[in-house]
C-alpha angles and dihedrals in degrees: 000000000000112000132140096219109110095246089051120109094232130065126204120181129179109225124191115194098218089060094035089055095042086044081054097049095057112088092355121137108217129294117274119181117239148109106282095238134033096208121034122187119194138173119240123188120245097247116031117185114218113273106028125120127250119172143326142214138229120243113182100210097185090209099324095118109187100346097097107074119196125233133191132210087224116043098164090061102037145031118201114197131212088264104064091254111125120218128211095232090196140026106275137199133210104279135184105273111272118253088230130041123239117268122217121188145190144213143192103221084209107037092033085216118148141219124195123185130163134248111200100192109194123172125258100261093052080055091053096044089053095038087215123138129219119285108248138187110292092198093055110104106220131152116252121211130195123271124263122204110226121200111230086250087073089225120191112249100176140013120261119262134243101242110214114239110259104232117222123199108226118242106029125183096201126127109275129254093050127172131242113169139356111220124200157170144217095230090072099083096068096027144035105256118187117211128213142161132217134186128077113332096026115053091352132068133308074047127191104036093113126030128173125213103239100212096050103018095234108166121206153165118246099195139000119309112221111198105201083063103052110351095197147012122224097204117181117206136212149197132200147160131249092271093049096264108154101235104179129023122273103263120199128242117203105188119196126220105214111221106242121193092254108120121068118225100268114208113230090220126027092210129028127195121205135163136227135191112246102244099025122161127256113268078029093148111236108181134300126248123211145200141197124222112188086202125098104287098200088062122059099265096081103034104112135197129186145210151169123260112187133343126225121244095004087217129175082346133009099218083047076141135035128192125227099234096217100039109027089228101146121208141190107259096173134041120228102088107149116166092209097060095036109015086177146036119192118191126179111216135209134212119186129176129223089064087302096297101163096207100051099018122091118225154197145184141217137173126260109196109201119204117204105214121215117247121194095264096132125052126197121276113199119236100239134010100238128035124188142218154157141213129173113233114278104027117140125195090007113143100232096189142339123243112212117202132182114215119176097209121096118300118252096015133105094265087054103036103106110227102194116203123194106220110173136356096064106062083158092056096234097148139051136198115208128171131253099227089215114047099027087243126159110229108208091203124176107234099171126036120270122214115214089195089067104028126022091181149006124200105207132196115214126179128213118219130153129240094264125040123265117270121265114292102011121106129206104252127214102274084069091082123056137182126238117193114194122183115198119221127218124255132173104268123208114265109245130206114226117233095024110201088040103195119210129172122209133158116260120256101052108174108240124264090037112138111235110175144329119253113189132181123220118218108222093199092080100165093055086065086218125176129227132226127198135234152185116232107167133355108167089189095033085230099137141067122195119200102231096219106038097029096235130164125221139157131247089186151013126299113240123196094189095049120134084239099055118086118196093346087302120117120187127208118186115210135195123232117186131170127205095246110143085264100031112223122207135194138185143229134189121223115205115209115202098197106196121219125264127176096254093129120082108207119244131210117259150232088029097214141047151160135236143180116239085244129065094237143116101359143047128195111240113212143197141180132227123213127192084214129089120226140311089045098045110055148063088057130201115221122194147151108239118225108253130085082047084209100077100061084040092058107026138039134194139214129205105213097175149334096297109016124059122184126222128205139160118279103193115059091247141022123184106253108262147111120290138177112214114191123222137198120218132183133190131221093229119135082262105023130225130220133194142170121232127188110224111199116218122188106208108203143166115273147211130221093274091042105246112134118280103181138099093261104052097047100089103228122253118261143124119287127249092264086057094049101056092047094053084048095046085049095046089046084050094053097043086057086053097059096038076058105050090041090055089052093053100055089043088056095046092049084050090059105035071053092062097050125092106241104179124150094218078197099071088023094107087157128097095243132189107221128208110228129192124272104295080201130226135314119280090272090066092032120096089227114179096218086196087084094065095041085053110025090162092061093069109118125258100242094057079065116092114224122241122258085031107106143140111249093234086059118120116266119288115267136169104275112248123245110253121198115256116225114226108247088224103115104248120169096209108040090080093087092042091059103040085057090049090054093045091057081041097065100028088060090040100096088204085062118108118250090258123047101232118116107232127181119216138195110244111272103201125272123247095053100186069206093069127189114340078230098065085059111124117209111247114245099270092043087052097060096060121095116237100168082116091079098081100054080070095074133271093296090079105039085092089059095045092052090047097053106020100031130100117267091261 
């Protein structure tokens, strides 16, 4: 049972290490390194799973920290940690008790010095047997309570105790581990118990942070504990025996991290912006600043207070604001606040912990920018008190002036923004003054005609006010309301008619030259004395005259109701009427003219042509008339066949069916199908009414049953429609252009190569011309030669030889004709060369060669040449003179040209 009672069976102590360490000084001798004891007997249970903890022993360092590390005799077995705690590094069985005990070392890694003390281990019913406890460390100060007997049955004896939370300042210097607490119970007195703890911190992240030495249930911190990160631990611990049984209840452990002072208030913000009213009112709230301190808020560590440390400008005070100390809320404490003297406070502000204690608190500062926002505590004043401006008559939409006002507010805002107000001088309304949103001007704009004729001037008031009122207790002054005067200038006005459109009835058929109204035009500029001249504008019929200086209408025909240009019996003339001004004005006016019906149209039959059966059955034609009149004097109308020829009532009758239709039919039982023109007389119902005859043509026709016509002449003939027709016509006019085309390019093609050839009558050619021949081709390495032939000459056939007698008349003079070699048909494969030497010999020594031996073909160049022969050429007197008897030392090639030019005149 855990309990801290004295005559419980577990013992928790709270240990600090300070008080520990001074309780060990007094009386102490000094510190000697070593294990506490020299023989240590301990109880291990008979099966020990690997893992687990089973004892530790005591090193008393004396300062060395980590530098001693701890060795066993039997490291398969067993796994000692830094700490003193052994380990069962496998998982061990009751065994006979060994012969030696276990021997645990240790060493100082510097000093290389070495410790050595002894572990008996014996099981738990030897224990029992001997009744002796386990040899502890003698030097370690614990509390000993008195025992306490305790019945097999285990029975409870006393409730378990609340432990109090242990309390542990954050951020502690003090050498790690450090312990906090010993827990025990009373069970282990007759038995081996084995301590741990669970919970965060422990066996749960963040892990580490609290270990507990199994064997003597020390618990301690390994590293400094930081509040604002995890302000306490919930540790759970336990109690069991050597084979795992659980011999006490779990107790909880609630460890306490103690705030320390070690985090400095922290502004949310570095700067804050607030706004204030110009002229407000001291206590007038402005903003709050606030401030974040990570350490306990309910101690004094995190109990912050604020002020104000300097004010900038101090104008017109230096303390304009005050800070509540425990809110940060700031406030107005003096008047005077005017945005156009001071547009803008800036405070630097200071929070400090500790309840703002400046010795102990920690503190820190930001920035609070105040904006002084404008009121409408100035109006605008204008610049002058009369503005002036002019306009001539007539003008719309025209600024007559611009109104320039001052206002000290901030631009562009409400309290800036000029609202202008015409109060007297328009009592028509006739001006307007907006705004220019940019530059705060009052536009004096016309927004109805003036006549200067009525009014030359007009003085307005106009009063200046903003957007928003002024503030309380400030009146607009004087300087608010300013006078425009605007003087209007003469301009030659239109000339109107009065009335325009002027409406007259008269009866249609008015004779011409017959006078019908006077329309007359009014100049508005009386005072200029101005005259008036007359026009016609527009006159669709050409019916009407106007006499340019009186205005008079009159007709130059006659006046035709029925006419295309007259709508719903109402014809409309346009007329012109200009004054002289310097820049003549003109204006128009519009005379309607109501022509009232007469009976001046006779009626006509209609429709005008029709179809009938021979027969009279089964169909009748129905008829109508149209009249130009109106009615009375078209409608009712009288139809009837007149009397001659006597024909037509012989072969015809008609049928008045009402007032306005008539119907016609055959009166004899049959009529030859033809055309025929049956005249009918038709009267109207006017006051004097009017007849006409009208033909009729019927076209009489063979009929069905039904009585649609039947015969040649009604079915229309078969043929292609309109559509059809233009598109064969448009195909046949594209072929023929085709053609046209094609014919043109032909001709042109044959003009180009009669062009290309050489058309010369060497008979009227008396010149020395130099003649293009064709193309004489490549040499023989782009030529298609058949060298057979030079191998056989004297297999060429007959008909490429030319027969003797047959010659051109330009051909050189007639000579033997040399011996050339022939060439022997037997194939040889050397005799080419052979050959080719003897023919060479053969035309250098033929006088009707050439003076080169290559063979050319040439077009034919004419016959009957006034030049002659190159070799009638006769050398001029300083060629002849030369010798050129040189030029047979050259070889027989140029013998021809030595007797042409060196030889004798024979």
């Amino acid at each position: 049972m855990f309990s801290l009672h004295e005559g419980s069976g577990l013992l928790l102590l709270l240990l600090l290490a300070g008080l520990q360490g001074a309780a060990e000084a007094r009386g102490a001798p000094p510190c000697s390194p070593g294990f506490s004891e020299d023989l240590y007997t301990v109880v291990v249970p008979d099966i020990t799973e690997k893992g687990w903890p089973l004892f530790n022993v005591k090193f008393v360092s004396c300062g060395r920290g980590g530098l001693v590390r701890f060795e066993c005799s039997n490291p398969s077995d067993f796994r000692i940690e830094d700490n003193g705690v052994v380990y069962a590094a496998r998982t061990l069985q009751r065994t006979p008790a060994p012969a030696s005990p276990l021997l645990i070392k240790a060493v100082d890694t510097t000093t290389q010095q070495q410790w050595v003390t002894q572990v008996k281990m014996m099981p738990p019913t030897q224990v029992q047997e001997l009744a002796v406890p386990p040899v502890m460390s003698k030097n370690f100060k614990e509390i000993v309570f008195p025992s306490q007997n305790v019945d097999s049955t285990l029975k409870r004896i006393k409730r378990d105790w609340v432990i109090p939370p242990i309390n542990v300042p954050e951020n502690s210097r003090g050498e790690f581990p450090q312990e906090l607490v010993r827990i025990r119970s009373d069970h282990d007195k007759n038995r081996s118990l084995r301590y741990s703890v669970t919970g965060p911190g422990a066996d749960q992240p963040p892990t580490g942070i609290f270990t507990i030495n199994p064997i003597s249930g020390e618990l301690s911190v390994n590293k400094p504990l930081d509040r604002e990160h995890i302000p306490s631990f919930h540790l759970r611990a336990h109690a069991v025996d050597l084979n795992g049984n659980q011999v006490e209840n779990p107790i909880d452990i609630v460890i306490n991290v103690i705030d320390m002072n070690d985090n400095r208030p922290e502004f949310t913000h570095q700067i804050w912006n607030g706004t204030v009213p110009e002229g407000s009112k001291p206590g007038t709230f402005v903003m709050t600043v606030t401030s974040i301190d990570k350490d306990d808020p309910k101690s004094a560590n995190g109990i912050l207070r604020y002020k104000i440390l300097s004010q900038n400008p101090e104008s017109p005070s230096s303390n304009m604001f005050t800070i509540n100390n425990k809110t940060g809320g700031i406030v107005t404490v003096a008047a005077g606040l005017d945005r156009e003297k001071v547009p803008q406070y800036t405070l630097i502000i200071q929070a400090t912990d500790m309840e703002g204690n400046p010795m102990y608190g920690l503190s820190n500062t930001a920035t609070a920018v105040i904006r002084v926002t404008d009121i409408n505590d100035n109006p605008p004043e204008f610049t002058a008190e009369t503005f002036y401006g002019e306009v001539p008559e007539n003008a719309v939409n025209v600024i007559v002036a611009n109104l320039t006002v001052t206002d000290k507010d901030q631009p562009n805002t409400p309290a800036w923004n000029a609202v202008y107000k015409i109060t007297g001088g328009d009592p028509t309304g006739r001006f307007s003054v907006p705004t220019d949103p940019n530059t705060n001007v009052g536009l004096v704009t016309v927004v109805k005609p003036i006549d200067y004729e009525i009014n030359r001037q007009y003085v307005l008031t106009v009063e200046a006010r903003n957007e928003v009122s002024l503030a309380r207790g400030i009146h607009p002054p004087k300087q608010s309301t300013a006078t425009v005067s605007i003087k209007v200038t003469d301009v030659n006005e239109s000339p109107y008619f009065d009335p325009n459109p002027k409406l007259i009835r008269l009866e249609e058929g008015m004779l011409p030259e017959t006078t019908l109204t006077m329309f007359t035009a009014q100049d508005p500029d009386r005072h200029m004395l101005q005259t008036i001249r007359y026009s016609k504008l527009s006159d669709l019929a050409n019916w009407l005259r106007i006499d340019p200086g009186t205005g008079r209408i009159s007709t130059i025909a006659i006046l035709d109701r029925e006419s295309p240009y007259v709508k719903n019996s109402l014809y409309n003339a346009t007329f012109l009427a200009t004054d002289n001004g310097k820049i003549p004005a003109s204006g128009t006016g519009t005379l309607q003219i109501y022509l009232v019906d007469i009976n001046d149209n006779a009626p006509k039959v209609y429709p005008h042509e029709a179809e009938i059966c021979e027969k009279p059955e089964p169909n009748a034609i129905n008829i109508t008339a149209l009249d130009g009149d109106l009615n009375p004097n078209a409608g009712p109308f009288a139809f009837e066949l007149p009397h001659r020829p006597q024909d037509v009532k012989k072969n015809w009758t008609l049928t008045r069916l009402n007032g306005d239709y008539a119907q016609m039919s055959l009166k004899i039982g049959f009529l030859e199908s033809g055309i025929y023109e049956v005249p009918i007389i038709i009267t109207d119902s006017g006051n004097l009414p009017m007849s006409n005859t009208s033909y009729l043509r019927i076209k009489v026709c063979q009929c069905d049953m039904n009585g649609d016509c039947t015969d040649q002449q009604h079915i229309m003939a078969a043929g292609l429609g309109t559509g059809a027709i233009i598109s064969i016509l448009l195909c046949i006019i594209i072929l023929l252009i085709l053609v046209l085309m094609f014919v043109v390019w032909m001709k042109r093609r044959d003009k180009e190569r009669q062009a290309k050839q050489l058309l010369i009558d060497p008979e009227d050619d008396v010149r020395d011309n130099i003649l293009k021949y064709d193309e004489e081709g490549g040499g023989e390495e782009d030529q298609d030669y058949d060298l057979s032939q030079l191998q056989q000459p004297d297999t060429l056939e007959p008909d490429a030889i030319k027969p003797v007698g047959i010659r051109r008349l330009d051909e050189r003079p007639l000579h033997p004709e040399p011996q050339y070699p022939m060439r022997s048909a037997a194939p040889h494969p050397g005799d080419i060369g052979d050959f080719i030497n003897e023919g060479l010999k053969a035309a250098d020594n033929d006088p009707t060669a050439p003076p080169y031996d290559s063979l050319l073909v040439f077009d034919y160049e004419g016959s009957g040449s006034t030049a002659g022969s190159l070799s009638s050429l006769n050398s001029s007197s300083s060629g002849g003179d030369q010798d050129y008897d040189y030029l047979n030392d050259w070889g027989p090639r140029f013998r021809k040209l030595a007797d042409m030019y060196g030889g004798s005149d024979d």
